[in-house]
N, C-alpha and C positions, 0 to 999 in steps of 0.2 A: 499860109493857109488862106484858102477863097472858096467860094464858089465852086462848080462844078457845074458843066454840061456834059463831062464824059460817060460815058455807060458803065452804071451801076450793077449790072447783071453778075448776078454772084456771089453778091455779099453776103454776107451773116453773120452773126451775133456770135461772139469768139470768148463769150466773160470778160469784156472789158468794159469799164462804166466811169461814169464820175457824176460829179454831185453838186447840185445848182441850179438855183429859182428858171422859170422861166423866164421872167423878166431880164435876167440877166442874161440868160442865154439868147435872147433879141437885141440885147444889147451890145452884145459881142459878136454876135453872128448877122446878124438883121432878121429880117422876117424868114418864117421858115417856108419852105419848098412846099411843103404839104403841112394843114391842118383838118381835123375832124377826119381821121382815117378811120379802118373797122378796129384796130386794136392801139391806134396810137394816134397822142394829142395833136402832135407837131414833129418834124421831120425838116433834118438838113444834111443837104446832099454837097460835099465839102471834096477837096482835095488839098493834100498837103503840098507844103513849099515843091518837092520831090515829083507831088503831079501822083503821088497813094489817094487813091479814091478812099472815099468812106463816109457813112451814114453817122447821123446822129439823132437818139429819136426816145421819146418817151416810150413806155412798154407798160398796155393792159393799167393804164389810170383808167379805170372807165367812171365815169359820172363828171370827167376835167379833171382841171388841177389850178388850184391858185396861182397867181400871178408870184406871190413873194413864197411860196412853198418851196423847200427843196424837194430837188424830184432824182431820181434813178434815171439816169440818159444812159440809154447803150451807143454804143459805137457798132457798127456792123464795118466787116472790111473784107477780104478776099483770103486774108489769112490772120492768126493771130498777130505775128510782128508787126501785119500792118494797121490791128488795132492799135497795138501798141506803142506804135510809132507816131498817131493819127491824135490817141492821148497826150503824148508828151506835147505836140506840139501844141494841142487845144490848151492844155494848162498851163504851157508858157504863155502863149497868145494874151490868154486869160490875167494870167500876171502881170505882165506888163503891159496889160490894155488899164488898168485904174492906179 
């Protein structure tokens, strides 16, 4: 999982999520792509080992959100599977990143 410069066009939010501080999510991801959007905190724009684009982004916190808060991260991706796919790999990542 990395990074991404490839074109995101398309994406969308499929009901896949997962759950964890921001802090930690710059911790594992680095700084994100975008902050202070119109409906969301922070925004990272990722692809999987496989080269599956996909978002990951707070949703509609509006007033912020704490540094050690858990928060609702959606994944956006081009189809469910590759939500799904884009999860698994984040919370392997996740695992065996501490």
């Amino acid at each position: 999982m990395k990074a991404t410069s490839k074109s995101l066009n398309g994406t969308s939010f499929h009901d896949v999520v997962i759950h964890e501080t921001p802090a930690n999510m710059i911790k594992f991801l680095g700084e994100p792509h975008c902050v202070g959007g119109d409906k969301t905190n922070m925004e990272w724009e990722m692809e999987t080992k496989d080269g599956t684009v996909f978002t990951i982004y707070d949703w509609k916190n509006y007033g912020g959100i704490a540094d050690d808060q858990i928060v609702e991260w959606h994944i956006g991706g081009h189809s469910k599977s590759d939500t799904l796919k884009a999860r698994e790999e984040l919370v392997n990542f996740i695992f065996n990143f501490q």
